[in-house]
KEZA-819345 format. One record per residue: x negated, y negated, z negated of N, C-alpha, C in turn. Coordinates in steps of 0.1 Angstrom, whole numbers, plus 2048, in hexadecimal, padded with zeros to 3 digits. Each point is the difference from the previous one (the first is absolute). Layout:
XYZXYZXYZ
...
//
This chain:
EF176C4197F17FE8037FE7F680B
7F37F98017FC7F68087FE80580D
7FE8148027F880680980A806805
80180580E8068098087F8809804
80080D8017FA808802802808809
7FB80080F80580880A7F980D802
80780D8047FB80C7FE7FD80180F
7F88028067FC80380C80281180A
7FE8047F380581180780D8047FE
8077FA7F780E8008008097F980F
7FB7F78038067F880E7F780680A
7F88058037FC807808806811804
8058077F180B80B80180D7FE80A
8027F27F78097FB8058097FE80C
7F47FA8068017F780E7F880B809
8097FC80D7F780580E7FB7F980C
7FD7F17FA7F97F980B7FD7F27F8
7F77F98047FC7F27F980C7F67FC
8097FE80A8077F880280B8007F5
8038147FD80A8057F37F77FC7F6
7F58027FE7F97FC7F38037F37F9
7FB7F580E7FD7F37FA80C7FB7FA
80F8048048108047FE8008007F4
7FE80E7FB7FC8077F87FA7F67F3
7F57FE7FF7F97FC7FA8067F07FD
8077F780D8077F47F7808801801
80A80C7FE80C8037F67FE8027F3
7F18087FE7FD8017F37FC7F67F9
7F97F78017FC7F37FD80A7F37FC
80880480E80D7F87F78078027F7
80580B7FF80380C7F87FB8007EE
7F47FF7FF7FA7FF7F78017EF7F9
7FB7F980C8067EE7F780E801804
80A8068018098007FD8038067F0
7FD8087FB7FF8057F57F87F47F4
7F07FC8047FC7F77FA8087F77FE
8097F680E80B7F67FA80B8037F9
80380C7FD80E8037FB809808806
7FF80180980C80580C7FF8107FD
8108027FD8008147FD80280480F
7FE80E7F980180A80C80880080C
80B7FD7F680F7FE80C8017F4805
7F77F47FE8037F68087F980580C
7F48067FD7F080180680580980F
8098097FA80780C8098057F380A
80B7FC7FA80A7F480C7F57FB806
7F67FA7FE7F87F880A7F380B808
80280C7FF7FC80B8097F07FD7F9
7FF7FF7F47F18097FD8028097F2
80A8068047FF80A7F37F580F803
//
């Protein structure tokens, strides 16, 4: 998909301060166009956004 979709109450469970979020939140983003470009799980793990 063209869209990423960030869950807001999930990273807020998550996290205990803004700073963990914003973290949080562009690991996930990378994470995700990492997936869109191709990149599997276990590369995604090695470069610390699994």
């Amino acid at each position: 998909p063209d869209k990423i979709a960030i869950y807001q109450e999930a990273h807020e469970r998550l996290c205990s301060s803004r700073e963990e979020m914003v973290e949080e939140v562009r690991k996930t983003v990378l994470h995700e166009l990492g997936h869109y470009l191709g990149i599997d799980e276990e590369r995604l793990e090695e470069l610390d956004l699994g």
